[in-house]
N, C-alpha and C positions, 0 to 999 in steps of 0.2 A: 161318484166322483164329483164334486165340486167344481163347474166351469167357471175355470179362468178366463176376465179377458185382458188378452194379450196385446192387440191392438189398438195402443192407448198410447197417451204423451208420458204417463206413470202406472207403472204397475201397480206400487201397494195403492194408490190412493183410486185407483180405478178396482180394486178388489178389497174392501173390505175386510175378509175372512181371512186375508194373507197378512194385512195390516193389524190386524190383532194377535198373532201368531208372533210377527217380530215386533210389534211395539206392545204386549201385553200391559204392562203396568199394572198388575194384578195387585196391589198393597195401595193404588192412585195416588203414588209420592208427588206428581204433578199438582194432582186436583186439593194435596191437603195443604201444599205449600201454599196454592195462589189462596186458598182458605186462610191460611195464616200471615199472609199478607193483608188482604182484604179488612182482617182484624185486628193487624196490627197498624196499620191506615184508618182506620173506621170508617171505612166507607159506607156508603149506603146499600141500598141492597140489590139496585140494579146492575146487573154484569153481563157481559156482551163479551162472549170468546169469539173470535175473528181467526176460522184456522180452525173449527171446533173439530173435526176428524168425523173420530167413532162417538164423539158426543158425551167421552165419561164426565169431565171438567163441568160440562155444563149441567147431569144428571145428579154429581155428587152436592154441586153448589146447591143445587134446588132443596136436596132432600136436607142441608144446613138452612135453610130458611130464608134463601136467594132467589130474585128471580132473576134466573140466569139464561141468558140463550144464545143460542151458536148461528154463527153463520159461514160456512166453508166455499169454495170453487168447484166442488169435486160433488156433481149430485151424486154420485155413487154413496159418498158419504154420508149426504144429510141424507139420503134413502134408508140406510143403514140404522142413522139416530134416529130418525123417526118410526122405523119399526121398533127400534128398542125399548125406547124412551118415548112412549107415546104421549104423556102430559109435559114435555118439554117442548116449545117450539125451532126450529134449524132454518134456514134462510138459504139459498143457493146466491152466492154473491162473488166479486171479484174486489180483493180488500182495498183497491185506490178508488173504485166507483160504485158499493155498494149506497145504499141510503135506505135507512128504515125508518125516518123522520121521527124519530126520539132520540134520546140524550140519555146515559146512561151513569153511573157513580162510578163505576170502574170499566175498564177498558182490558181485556188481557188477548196477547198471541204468540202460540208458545210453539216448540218443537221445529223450528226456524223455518215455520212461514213465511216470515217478514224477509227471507232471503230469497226469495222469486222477483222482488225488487231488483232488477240488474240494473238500471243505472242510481245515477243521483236525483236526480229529477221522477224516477217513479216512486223512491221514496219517500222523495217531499209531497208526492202527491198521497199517499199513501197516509202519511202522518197525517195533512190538513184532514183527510176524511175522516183521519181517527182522532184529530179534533174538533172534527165537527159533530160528531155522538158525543161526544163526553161532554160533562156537565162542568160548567167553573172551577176548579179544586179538585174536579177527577182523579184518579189513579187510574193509569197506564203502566203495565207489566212485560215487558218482551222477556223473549227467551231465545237465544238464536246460537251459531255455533260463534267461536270467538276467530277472530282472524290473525291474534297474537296470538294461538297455539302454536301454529305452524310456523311458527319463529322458535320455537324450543323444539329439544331433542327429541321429544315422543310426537310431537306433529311432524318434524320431520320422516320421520321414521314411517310414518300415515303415508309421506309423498313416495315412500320407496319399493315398502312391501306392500304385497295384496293381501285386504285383510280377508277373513273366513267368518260368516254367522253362520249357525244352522238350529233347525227348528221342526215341530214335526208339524206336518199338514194336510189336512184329511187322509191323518192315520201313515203318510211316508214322510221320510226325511226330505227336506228342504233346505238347501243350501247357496248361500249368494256368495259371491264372491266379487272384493270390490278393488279398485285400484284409481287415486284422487289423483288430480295432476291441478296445478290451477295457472291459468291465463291470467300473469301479473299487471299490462296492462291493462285488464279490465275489471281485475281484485274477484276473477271468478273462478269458484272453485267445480273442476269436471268433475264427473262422478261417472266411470263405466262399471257397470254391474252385468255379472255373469249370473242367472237365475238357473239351477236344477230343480226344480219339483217333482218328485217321486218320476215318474218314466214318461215326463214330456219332453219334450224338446229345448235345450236349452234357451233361454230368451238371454237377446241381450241389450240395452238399455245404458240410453247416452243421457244422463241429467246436469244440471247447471244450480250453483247456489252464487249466490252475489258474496263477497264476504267482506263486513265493513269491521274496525278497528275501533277500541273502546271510544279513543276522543271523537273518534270522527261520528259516531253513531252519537254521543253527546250534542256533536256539532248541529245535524242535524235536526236533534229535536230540540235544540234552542230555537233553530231557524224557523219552528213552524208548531208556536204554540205551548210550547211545554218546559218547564222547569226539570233539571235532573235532581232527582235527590238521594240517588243511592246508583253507581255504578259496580260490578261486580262477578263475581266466576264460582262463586260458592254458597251455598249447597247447591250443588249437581242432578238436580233429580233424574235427567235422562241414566246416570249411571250409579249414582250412591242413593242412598237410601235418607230417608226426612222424616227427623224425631218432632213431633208435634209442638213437644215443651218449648215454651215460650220465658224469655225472648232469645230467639236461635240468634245468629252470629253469619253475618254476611261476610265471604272472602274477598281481598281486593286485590290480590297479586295480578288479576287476572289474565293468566297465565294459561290458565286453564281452560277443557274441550265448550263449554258456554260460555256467552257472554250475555248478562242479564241485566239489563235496567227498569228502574221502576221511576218515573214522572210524574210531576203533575202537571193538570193542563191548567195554563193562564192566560 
């Protein structure tokens, strides 16, 4: 059996093996888009994931002729990437105060990292750091959840029902079950999760996402560094699937469960 630890501020990010289990990505629709980004930017070839996880994004960029490297919060994780991915390097960092004193070509943090930012002010700080790695004309990629979902019918519907995942894990079923609420003065969204994992004891888990709104996330990275040049909710990679061919077609209704911009620093 696989020891879970339980005793943590986050379950998956404090376990690894459970985090691949619901976040597999097995086709790396994430790591080919920030790829086709990257190439459709030309950037150069230094890249700096902030938020790296399980470290695929940064393993996939290398093996395209990147040098790419990660750096997460969660040593569990960069434990994790470095046993996997031994010739890539991971960093244990916290994204408003890390400092690796280089400058990078491109900037990306995806899988809404960038929402442990709860207020305004930790974001502003949080951008300055991520413009202080990035090189003059850099690209900057976020990925986060959108906060105009929940203004349509199907995010509502998110605040009503409790949703159900399930997944198998060391060989038993595994089942989470979640129910959103969010604290509108403080534009944050609760996350309670009920955990069953094969015959443990249910775990239950209070989490918190900050959720900012497409102008306002604009706003922001005007205020500290960065040009927008593309705001957007489409391609989806957390949920649909990413055709390689070029040149894909960015959505802008942004309506939709992400919300994605991509910057440059000036």
């Amino acid at each position: 059996m696989i020891r879970l630890k339980t005793n943590t501020d986050n379950l998956l990010h404090s376990n690894p093996e459970l985090y691949a289990v619901f976040e597999n990505d097995k086709s790396f629709e994430m790591a080919r888009f920030i790829h086709a980004i990257l190439q459709k930017y030309e950037t150069g070839k230094k890249v700096l994931d902030v938020g790296s996880g399980l470290g695929r994004e940064v393993a996939f960029l290398r093996e395209k002729g990147y040098d790419a490297v990660g750096i997460d919060a969660s040593e569990d994780m960069v434990a994790w990437s470095q046993k996997h991915y031994p010739n890539a390097n991971f960093y244990i960092g916290q994204q408003a105060m890390f400092d690796l004193n280089q400058t990078f070509d491109a900037l990306v943090c995806v899988g809404s990292t960038f929402l442990y930012n709860y207020t305004n002010e930790d974001a502003g700080s949080t951008l300055t750091n991520f413009r202080k790695h990035l090189k003059d004309g850099g690209i900057l990629y976020l990925d986060m959840r959108n906060a105009a979902f929940f203004l349509t019918k199907e995010g509502q519907r998110w605040l009503t029902d409790e949703l159900l995942e399930e997944a198998i894990f060391d060989g038993k079923p595994a089942i989470v079950k979640t129910r959103f609420y969010i604290d509108l003065a403080k534009q944050i969204l609760k996350r309670d999760y009920n955990w069953k994992i094969g015959t443990r004891e249910a775990i239950i888990e209070h989490l918190e996402h900050r959720l900012f709104f497409p102008q306002e996330i604009a706003g922001l990275l005007s205020a500290n560094g960065f040009e927008v040049v593309e705001l957007f909710d489409k391609p989806e990679l957390h949920i649909s699937s990413f055709t390689d061919i070029r040149p894909f077609q960015f959505g802008y209704e942004l309506s939709g469960r992400r919300l994605q911009v991509i910057a440059k620093a000036i």
